[in-house]
Each structure stands twice: as structure tokens, then as C-alpha cells.
C-alpha positions in Angstrom: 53.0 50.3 56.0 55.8 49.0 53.9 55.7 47.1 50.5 55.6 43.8 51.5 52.5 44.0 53.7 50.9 46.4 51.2 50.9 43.8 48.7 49.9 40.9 51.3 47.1 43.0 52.0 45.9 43.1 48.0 46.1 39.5 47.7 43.9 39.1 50.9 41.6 41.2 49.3 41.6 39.9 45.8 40.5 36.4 47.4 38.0 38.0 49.3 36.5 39.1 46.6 36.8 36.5 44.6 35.2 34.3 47.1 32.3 36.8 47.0 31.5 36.9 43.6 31.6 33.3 43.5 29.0 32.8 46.4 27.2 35.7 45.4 27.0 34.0 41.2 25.9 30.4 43.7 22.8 31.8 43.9 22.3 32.1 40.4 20.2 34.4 37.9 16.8 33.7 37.0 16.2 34.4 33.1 13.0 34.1 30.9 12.0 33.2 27.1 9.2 34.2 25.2 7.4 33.8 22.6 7.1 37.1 22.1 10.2 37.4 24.2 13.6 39.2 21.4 17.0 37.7 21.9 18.4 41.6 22.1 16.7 41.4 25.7 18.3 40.8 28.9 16.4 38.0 29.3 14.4 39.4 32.1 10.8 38.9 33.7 10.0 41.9 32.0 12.2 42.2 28.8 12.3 37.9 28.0 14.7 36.1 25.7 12.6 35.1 22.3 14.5 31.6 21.6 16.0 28.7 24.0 19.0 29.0 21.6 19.8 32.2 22.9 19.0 30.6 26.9 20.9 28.1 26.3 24.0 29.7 25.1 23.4 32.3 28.2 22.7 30.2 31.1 25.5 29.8 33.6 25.8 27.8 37.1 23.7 28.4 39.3 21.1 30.2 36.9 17.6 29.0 35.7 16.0 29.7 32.7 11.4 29.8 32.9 10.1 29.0 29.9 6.9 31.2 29.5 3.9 29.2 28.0 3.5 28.7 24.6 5.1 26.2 21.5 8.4 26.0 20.8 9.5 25.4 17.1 13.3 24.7 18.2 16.3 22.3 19.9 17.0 22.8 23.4 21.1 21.9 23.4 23.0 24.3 26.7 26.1 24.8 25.7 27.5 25.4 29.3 27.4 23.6 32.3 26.7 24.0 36.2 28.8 22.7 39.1 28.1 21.0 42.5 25.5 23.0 44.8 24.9 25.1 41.5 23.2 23.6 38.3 21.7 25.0 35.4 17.5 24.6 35.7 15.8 24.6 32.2 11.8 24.9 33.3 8.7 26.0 32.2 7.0 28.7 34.6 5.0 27.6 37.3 1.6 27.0 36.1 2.6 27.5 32.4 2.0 24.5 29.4 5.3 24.6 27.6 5.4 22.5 24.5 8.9 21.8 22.3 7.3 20.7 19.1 9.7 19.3 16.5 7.4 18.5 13.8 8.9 21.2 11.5 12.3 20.9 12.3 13.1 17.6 13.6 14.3 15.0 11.2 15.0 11.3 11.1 18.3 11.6 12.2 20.2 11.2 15.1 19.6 13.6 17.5 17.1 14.9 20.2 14.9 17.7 20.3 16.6 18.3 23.9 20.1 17.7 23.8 22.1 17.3 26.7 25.7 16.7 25.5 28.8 16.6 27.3 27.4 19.1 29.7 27.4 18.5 34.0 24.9 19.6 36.5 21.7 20.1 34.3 18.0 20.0 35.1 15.4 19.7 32.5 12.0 20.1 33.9 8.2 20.1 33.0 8.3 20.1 29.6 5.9 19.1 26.7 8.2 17.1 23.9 6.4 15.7 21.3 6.9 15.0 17.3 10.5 14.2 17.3 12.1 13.1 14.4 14.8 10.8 16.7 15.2 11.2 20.6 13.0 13.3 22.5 15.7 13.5 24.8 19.2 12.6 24.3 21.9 12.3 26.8 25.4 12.0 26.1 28.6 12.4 27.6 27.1 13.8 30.7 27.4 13.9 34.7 24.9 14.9 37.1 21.9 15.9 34.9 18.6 15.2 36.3 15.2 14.9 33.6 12.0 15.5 36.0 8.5 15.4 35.3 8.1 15.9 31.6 5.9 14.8 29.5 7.3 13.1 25.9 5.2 11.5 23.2 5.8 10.3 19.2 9.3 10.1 18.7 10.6 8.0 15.6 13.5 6.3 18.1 13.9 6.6 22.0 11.6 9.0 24.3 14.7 9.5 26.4 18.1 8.1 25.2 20.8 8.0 27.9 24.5 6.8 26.7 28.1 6.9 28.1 26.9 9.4 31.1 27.5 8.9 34.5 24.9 10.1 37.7 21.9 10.2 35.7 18.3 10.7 37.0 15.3 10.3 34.8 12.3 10.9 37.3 8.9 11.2 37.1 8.6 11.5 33.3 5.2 10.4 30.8 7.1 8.6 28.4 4.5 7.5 25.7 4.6 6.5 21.8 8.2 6.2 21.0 9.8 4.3 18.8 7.1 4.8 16.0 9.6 5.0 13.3 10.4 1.9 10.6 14.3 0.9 11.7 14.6 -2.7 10.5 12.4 -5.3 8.6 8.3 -4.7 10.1 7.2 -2.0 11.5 7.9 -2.6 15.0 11.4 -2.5 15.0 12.5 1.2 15.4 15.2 2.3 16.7 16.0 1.9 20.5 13.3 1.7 23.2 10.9 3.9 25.1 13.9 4.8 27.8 17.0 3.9 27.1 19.9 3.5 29.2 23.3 2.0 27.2 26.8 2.3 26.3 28.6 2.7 29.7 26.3 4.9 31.6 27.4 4.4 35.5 24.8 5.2 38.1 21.6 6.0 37.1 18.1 6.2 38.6 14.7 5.4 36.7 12.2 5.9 38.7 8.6 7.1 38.6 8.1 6.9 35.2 5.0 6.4 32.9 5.9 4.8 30.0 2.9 3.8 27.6 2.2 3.0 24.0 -1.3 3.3 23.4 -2.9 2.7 20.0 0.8 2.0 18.1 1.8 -1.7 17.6 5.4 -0.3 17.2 5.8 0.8 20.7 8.7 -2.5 21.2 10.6 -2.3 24.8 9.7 -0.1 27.4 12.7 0.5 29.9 15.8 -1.0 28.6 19.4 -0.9 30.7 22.0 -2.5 28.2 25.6 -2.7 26.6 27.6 -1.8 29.6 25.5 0.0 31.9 26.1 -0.6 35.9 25.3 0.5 38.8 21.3 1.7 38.5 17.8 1.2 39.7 15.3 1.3 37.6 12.0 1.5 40.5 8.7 2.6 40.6 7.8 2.6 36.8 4.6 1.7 35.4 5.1 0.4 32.3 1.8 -0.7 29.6 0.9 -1.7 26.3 4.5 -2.8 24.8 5.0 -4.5 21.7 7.7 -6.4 23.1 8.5 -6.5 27.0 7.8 -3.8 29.2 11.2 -3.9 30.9 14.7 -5.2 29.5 17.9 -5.9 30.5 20.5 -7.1 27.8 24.4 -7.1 28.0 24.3 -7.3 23.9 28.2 -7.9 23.5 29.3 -6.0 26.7 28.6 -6.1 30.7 25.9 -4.9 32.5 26.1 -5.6 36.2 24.9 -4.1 39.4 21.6 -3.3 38.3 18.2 -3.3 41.4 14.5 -3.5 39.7 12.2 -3.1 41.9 8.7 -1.6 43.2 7.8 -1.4 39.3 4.4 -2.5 37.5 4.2 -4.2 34.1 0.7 -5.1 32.5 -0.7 -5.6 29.1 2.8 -5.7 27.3 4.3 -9.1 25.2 6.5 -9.7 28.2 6.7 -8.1 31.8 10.6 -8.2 32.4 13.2 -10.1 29.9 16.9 -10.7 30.8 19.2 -11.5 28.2 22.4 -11.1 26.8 21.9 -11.3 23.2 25.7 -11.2 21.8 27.5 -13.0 24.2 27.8 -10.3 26.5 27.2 -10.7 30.5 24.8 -10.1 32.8 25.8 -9.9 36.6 24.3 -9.0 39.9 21.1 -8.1 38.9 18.5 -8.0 41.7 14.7 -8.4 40.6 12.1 -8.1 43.9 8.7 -6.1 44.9 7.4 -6.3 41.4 4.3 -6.8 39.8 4.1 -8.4 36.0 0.2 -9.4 35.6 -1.8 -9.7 32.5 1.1 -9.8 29.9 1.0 -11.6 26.8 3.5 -14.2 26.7 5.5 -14.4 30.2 5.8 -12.5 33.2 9.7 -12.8 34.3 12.2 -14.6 31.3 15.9 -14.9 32.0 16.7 -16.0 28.5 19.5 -17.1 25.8 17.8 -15.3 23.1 19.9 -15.3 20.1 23.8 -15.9 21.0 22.8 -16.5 24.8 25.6 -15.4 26.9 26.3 -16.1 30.6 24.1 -14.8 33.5 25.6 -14.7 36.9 24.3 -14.0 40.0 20.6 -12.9 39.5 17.8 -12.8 42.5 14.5 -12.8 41.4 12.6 -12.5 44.7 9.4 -10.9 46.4 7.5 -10.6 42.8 3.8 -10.6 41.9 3.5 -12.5 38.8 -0.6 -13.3 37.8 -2.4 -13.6 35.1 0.0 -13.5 32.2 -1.0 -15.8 29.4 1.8 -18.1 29.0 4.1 -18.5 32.1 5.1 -16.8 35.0 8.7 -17.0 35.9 11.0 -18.7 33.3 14.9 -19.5 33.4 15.9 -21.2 29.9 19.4 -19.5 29.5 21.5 -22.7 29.7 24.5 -20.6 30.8 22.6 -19.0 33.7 24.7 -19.5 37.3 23.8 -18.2 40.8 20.2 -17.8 40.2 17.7 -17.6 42.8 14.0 -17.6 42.5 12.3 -17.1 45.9 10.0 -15.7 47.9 7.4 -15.0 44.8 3.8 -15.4 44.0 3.3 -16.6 40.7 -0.2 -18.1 40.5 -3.1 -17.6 37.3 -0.4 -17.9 34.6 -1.5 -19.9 31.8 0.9 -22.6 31.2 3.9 -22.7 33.9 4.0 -20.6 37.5 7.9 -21.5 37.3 9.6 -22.7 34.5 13.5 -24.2 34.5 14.5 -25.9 31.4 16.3 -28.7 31.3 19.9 -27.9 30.9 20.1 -25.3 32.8 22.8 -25.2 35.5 21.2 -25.5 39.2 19.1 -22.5 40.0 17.6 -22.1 43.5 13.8 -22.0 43.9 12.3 -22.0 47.1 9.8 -20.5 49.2 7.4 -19.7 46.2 3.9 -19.3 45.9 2.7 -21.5 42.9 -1.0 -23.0 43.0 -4.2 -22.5 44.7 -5.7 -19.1 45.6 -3.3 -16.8 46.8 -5.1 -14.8 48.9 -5.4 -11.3 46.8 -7.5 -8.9 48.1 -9.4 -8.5 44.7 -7.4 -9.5 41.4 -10.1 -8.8 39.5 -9.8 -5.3 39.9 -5.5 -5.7 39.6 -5.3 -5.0 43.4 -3.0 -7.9 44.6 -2.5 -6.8 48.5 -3.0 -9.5 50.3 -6.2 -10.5 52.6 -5.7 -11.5 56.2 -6.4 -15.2 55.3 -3.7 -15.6 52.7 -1.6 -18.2 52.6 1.6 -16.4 51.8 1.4 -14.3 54.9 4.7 -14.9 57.1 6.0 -17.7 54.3 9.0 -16.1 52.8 12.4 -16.8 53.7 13.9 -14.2 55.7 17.2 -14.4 53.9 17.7 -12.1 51.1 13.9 -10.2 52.0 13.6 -6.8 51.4 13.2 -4.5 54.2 10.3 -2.9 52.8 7.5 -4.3 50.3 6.2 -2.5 46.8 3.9 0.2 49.0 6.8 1.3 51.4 5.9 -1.0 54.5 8.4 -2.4 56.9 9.2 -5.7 56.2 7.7 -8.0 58.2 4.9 -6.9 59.8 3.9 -10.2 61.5 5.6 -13.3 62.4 7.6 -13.8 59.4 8.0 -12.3 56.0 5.5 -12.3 53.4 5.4 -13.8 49.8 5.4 -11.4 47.1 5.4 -7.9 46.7 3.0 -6.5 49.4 3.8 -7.2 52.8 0.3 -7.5 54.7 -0.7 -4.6 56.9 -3.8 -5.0 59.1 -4.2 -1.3 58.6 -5.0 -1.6 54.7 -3.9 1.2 53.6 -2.6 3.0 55.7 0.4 5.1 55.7 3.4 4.1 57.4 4.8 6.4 59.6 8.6 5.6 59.2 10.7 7.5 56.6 14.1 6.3 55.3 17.6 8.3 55.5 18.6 7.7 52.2 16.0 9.8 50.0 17.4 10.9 46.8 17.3 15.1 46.9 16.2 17.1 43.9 18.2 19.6 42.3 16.4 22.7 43.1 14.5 24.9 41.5 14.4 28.9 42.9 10.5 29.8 42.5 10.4 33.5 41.4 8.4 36.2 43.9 6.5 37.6 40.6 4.6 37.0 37.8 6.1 38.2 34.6 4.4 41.2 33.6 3.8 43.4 29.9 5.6 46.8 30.2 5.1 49.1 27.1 8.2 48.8 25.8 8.0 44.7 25.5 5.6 42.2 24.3 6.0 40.4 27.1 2.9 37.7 27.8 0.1 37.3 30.0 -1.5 34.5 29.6 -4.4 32.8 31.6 -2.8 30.4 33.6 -3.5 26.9 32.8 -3.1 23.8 34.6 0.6 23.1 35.4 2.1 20.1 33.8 1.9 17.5 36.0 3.3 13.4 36.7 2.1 11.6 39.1 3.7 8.3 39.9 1.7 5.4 39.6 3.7 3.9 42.1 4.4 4.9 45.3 8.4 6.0 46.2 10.3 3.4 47.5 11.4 5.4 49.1 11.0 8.4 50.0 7.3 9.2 49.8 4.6 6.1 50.9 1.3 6.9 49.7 -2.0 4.9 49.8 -2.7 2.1 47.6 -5.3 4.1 45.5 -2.6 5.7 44.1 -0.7 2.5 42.9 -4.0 1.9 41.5 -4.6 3.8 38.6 -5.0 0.3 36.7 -8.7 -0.3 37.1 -11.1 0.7 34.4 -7.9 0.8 31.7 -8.2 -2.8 31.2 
């Protein structure tokens, strides 16, 4: 064999093996941490890691790190990133209560007790956050990082803080108590909001989240997308007891544009959903349907020109529930409002005004609304606002611009025409529908290991009684993918 081929030959081989030592490293490694884990370890089931520092500065594509049970005195910040097919899983162990307590260490400052920071292809998972001096979780400079199913309460500024990022999910979270902390002139204006999503961030998902403030008048917004985000949903979120309004959208001094709301449910808060663009910003394309705002404080729906007021274009407010609140129901009073469309809602049991335009205000379209007399709920008393087969807003909606499905996941129609408001009515109750979407969003996954991590005598390693996993579960139903019954969009009753 001469030279030439010879040396053909070793570069064949070279990528061969290159190829296989990528595929195999795909697969990733599985490492642990310990409390009673020691950084000198490998960072196995059997010889743990003691501190996330050390995980974090480990952890490769591809690998995920199980958090063994116990509190954690310490930042979570991974230093290195994953790729496409491949990213790095931060989680606590099936079955384990992991707790990130930053009462010790955390300081009013700017800064999260997880911090996800120009990093790509991340997943944060099942984790207790609590007593943060800022963020519980901030994200920053990212792409691709998915924050799913953990629990977050008392931080001085945002639960979760999400700036200049792009492909951002925050799913299935208990978001409760933020924004505790003194940041301006009274109490209740601390810095940022329960979620935040700001400066820049393109394409992002908020969805399934629990976001609360219970017993702390400082609690201000709940959900905020603002200063030049684009391109999100923010769906399925059930949102209580704000200070100020459950969910925000606010331009500031920037753009925000290309923003869907839907299938989310806002109660007991100063405002269910505010629109505004406080510094002459603007706020574009913004589509607002198969929502429920009931028994808020002031209104239910506000497009507004709070402060400097700048221009609104383009918003669709359509397919809402909107009862109860205790001033008015829908309101449009930002004079520099254009292209907006109000139809298709039930607003009925507001205080004051069911729909509100104020004078000034260029033309907005309002049609095919629900407004007075009884709407036909199937028991409002008890917050369930399906309707009954006698309503009168079943097959009255316009057809143009309906949603194809309603707040529970059914087809839209199901009779004659479309319905007003958020539930389409379904002569089987509550029955599941048996269609499923295409488009469901796909987790990042997580590899489940075959064994419980055992003590050998040469490690500390823990065995604690298992204890209840960590669990979130949505108040609302996935629109889509999953369609559940309507007892479990009903965890209102009895909180009143």
C-alpha cells in the first residue's frame, strides 16, 4: 500500500473516530451532588460531588447533574453550555425535595440564586428556591434554556428574570412572593415583577405557571413581557392576589410586538391584564383571547396611556371571560390606540362599565360582545364560567378571527356557530376531547437513572427516605398539548 493511500486511510479513520466519540459524549454523563457528597469525587452515584459549584463547572453537553435531597447554601451559575439534541439538565433526583436557600448568602444585589448567563441549551428542573436576595432566577444572554417545574418563593426583586435571551421556556413553575423588597417610594414598588420577560428577549414561552402573592401587599405585577420583547406566548398561567395587575404588557421606551395571551386566569389582583407603553414606546400585534379576568379589583382588560402613553397598534382582544371585577370590564382609554378590536367577549357582572372606549380615542372595533343580562354560566358562584346549554352566547361569535380551540382545549365550534367567550360549549361537560394538535412544544429530556444512589464505606453517600417529589400542576389545562377536565382548571373554589 503506498503513502498516499496510507495516509487517506488515517484521516478516514481519524473522522471515524471522531464522529464516535461525539455520538457516544450525545448521550451524555449522569453526575450527582451531595450534601455529604466531596468535590475530590468523580461525581458519581456512589462517590457524589459535595457543591453545585463544582457541577456546574463539570457539566458538559449532553450530561445531567441529580441533585440528591437536602439544602443548598449556594449559587447555581454553569459555566458551560450544551448544544442541539444535547443540553445540560440541572435536576433534583427523582423523588428527592431539593431546596437552594439563599438566606445566608444572597444579598440585595443584582443577581440570582440560579444564574443562567450567556450559556445555550440549559434545563433547570424541580427545584426549591427560596430567600433570595434579588432574582430567584436570572437569565441573561441566553439561547435555548428551558426553567420547568420549580418551585420559587420570597425574593426581594423578580421570581424569574428573563433579559436579552432568545428561545426561552419558563414552564410549569410556582412562582409566589416576589418582589418583597423596598425599590422605590412605598413598599410595594420593588424591583421588577413576579416573571419577567424584557430587554430584547425573542421567542419565549410562559406557560403553566403559578404565580401568587399571598399575605404580602408588595407582591406588584404578576407576568410582565416589556422593553423590547417579541415574539412570545405567555398561556395557561394562573395568576392571584397582585398588588398591581396580574398580567402586563408595556413597551416602556422600546417595542414589544408579536406577543399571543391566551388560555390564562387572573383573579383577586388590582387589575387582570394592563397594556401600556409607559415611555412612549410601542406596542404591536398583540393578540388577547380565551381568557378569564374575574373578581379583580379595579378592571379586568385596560389598554391604557398610563404616564407618557405611546401608540398601540394592532391589538385583538377576543373570546375573553371578563366577570365580576369591581370597576369595569374591558377598557380602551389610550388615545393613540389604532387597529383595535374587541369582540367575541363576555363581559357581564363588572361594576361600572362591561366595555369602556373613551372619548378620543381613534375608532376601535367592538362587536359581537356579550354585555348585559345573564350570561348563561354554568355556576359563577363557584368561578366555573362554562357555559349552560341555554346560554345566550352559544353560536354568537363572529367566526372571523375565532380561535380554533376554546380555554379547555375544545374544537372550535362545536355547534352551529362559534361561541362567546372563552369556553366553547360542549354537550359532553367535561369531557375530554379526543383530538390532539401537531404542534406540541417537546421537552428537553431528562435520562432517568436505572439505580438509586447508594452509601459504600468509603463515601458518605445519602439515603434518605424518599419524600414526595416536587411537584406543579397547571391550573390550567395545555392549550395545547394536554386537555384535561375542567376540575383541574378549577382549583379556584374554596380560595376565595
Amino acid at each position: 500500500m503506498n503513502i498516499l493511500w496510507k495516509h487517506i486511510l488515517f484521516v478516514l479513520a481519524s473522522i471515524c473516530l471522531f464522529w464516535l466519540g461525539s455520538t457516544v459524549k450525545a448521550a451524555g454523563d449522569i453526575y450527582y451532588v451531595s450534601t455529604v457528597g466531596n468535590d475530590a469525587n468523580v461525581g458519581s452515584e456512589v462517590a457524589p460531588w459535595r457543591t453545585l459549584g463544582k457541577a456546574a463547572e463539570s457539566a458538559g453537553p449532553g450530561d445531567t447533574v441529580y441533585i440528591l435531597q437536602g439544602t443548598y447554601r449556594e449559587k447555581l451559575k454553569p459555566r458551560n453550555a450544551g448544544v442541539v439534541g444535547s443540553p445540560i439538565v440541572f435536576t433534583a433526583y427523582p423523588g428527592h425535595l431539593v431546596v437552594l436557600d439563599g438566606e445566608e448568602f444572597s444579598r440585595t444585589s443584582w443577581g440570582g440564586i440560579i444564574e443562567l448567563v450567556n450559556v445555550q441549551y440549559v434545563t433547570i428542573s424541580n427545584l426549591r428556591i427560596i430567600n433570595s436576595g434579588y432574582f430567584g432566577v436570572m437569565i441573561t444572554g441566553v439561547e435555548h434554556v428551558l426553567v420547568q417545574n420549580n418551585e420559587i418563593d420570597f425574593t426581594y426583586a423578580s421570581g424569574i428574570y428573563v433579559s436579552r435571551s432568545q428561545h426561552v421556556v419558563v414552564d410549569g413553575n410556582d412562582v409566589q412572593r416576589a418582589c418583597h423588597g423596598i425599590g422605590g417610594s412605598a413598599p410595594h414598588y420593588a424591583p421588577q415583577e413576579h416573571i419577567t420577560v424584557r430587554g430584547g428577549t425573542d421567542t419565549f414561552e410562559i406557560k403553566n405557571n403559578v404565580v401568587s402573592n399571598p399575605h404580602n401587599g408588595r407582591g406588584k405585577e404578576g407576568i410582565n413581557v416589556k422593553e423590547g420583547a417579541a415574539n412570545g406566548k405567555v398561556y395557561n398561567n394562573r395568576v392571584f392576589d397582585m398588588s398591581r395587575t396580574g398580567l402586563y404588557v408595556d413597551a416602556y421606551d422600546k417595542y414589544v410586538t408579536n406577543v399571543e395571551i391566551y388560555g390564562n386566569v387572573v383573579y383577586n389582583s388590582l387589575h387582570g391584564l394592563v397594556i401600556a407603553s409607559e415611555r412612549r414606546g410601542t406596542v404591536s400585534n398583540i393578540a388577547v383571547y380565551n381568557n378569564v379576568f374575574y373578581k379583580n379589583e379595579h378592571s379586568g382588560i385596560w389598554l391604557t396611556g398610563y404616564l407618557d402613553g405611546g401608540p398601540f397598534e394592532d391589538i385583538l382582544v377576543y373570546n375573553n371571560t371578563v366577570y365580576g371585577n369591581a370597576n369595569r370590564g374591558i377598557a380602551v382609554t389610550n388615545r393613540e390606540a389604532t387597529g383595535v378590536t374587541v369582540r367575541n367577549n363576555i363581559a357581564v357582572g363588572n361594576a361600572n362599565q362591561q366595555i369602556q372606549i373613551d372619548s378620543g380615542v381613534p375608532a376601535v372595533t367592538v362587536e359581537h360582545n356579550l354585555t348585559d343580562g345573564d350570561a348563561g354560566f354554568v355556576d359563577p358562584g363557584r368561578d366555573d364560567f362554562r357555559l349552560r346549554s341555554d346560554s345566550p352566547a352559544i353560536d354568537k361569535a363572529d367566526s372571523a378571527g375565532a380561535p380554533a380551540f376554546d380555554v379547555l382545549g375544545f374544537a372550535r365550534p362545536q355547534g352551529a356557530g362559534y361561541d362567546q367567550g372563552a369556553f366553547e360549549f360542549n354537550s359532553d361537560g367535561a369531557a375530554i376531547p379526543t383530538e390532539s394538535p401537531t404542534d406540541t412544544p417537546t421537552a428537553m429530556p431528562i435520562e432517568t437513572p436505572t439505580a438509586t444512589p447508594t452509601a459504600t464505606p468509603t463515601v458518605a453517600s445519602p439515603t434518605p427516605t424518599p419524600v414526595p417529589a416536587l411537584t406543579i400542576t397547571p391550573p390550567v389545562p395545555n392549550i395545547p398539548p394536554e386537555k384535561l377536565p375542567y376540575s383541574v382548571f378549577l382549583p379556584l373554589v374554596g380560595e376565595q
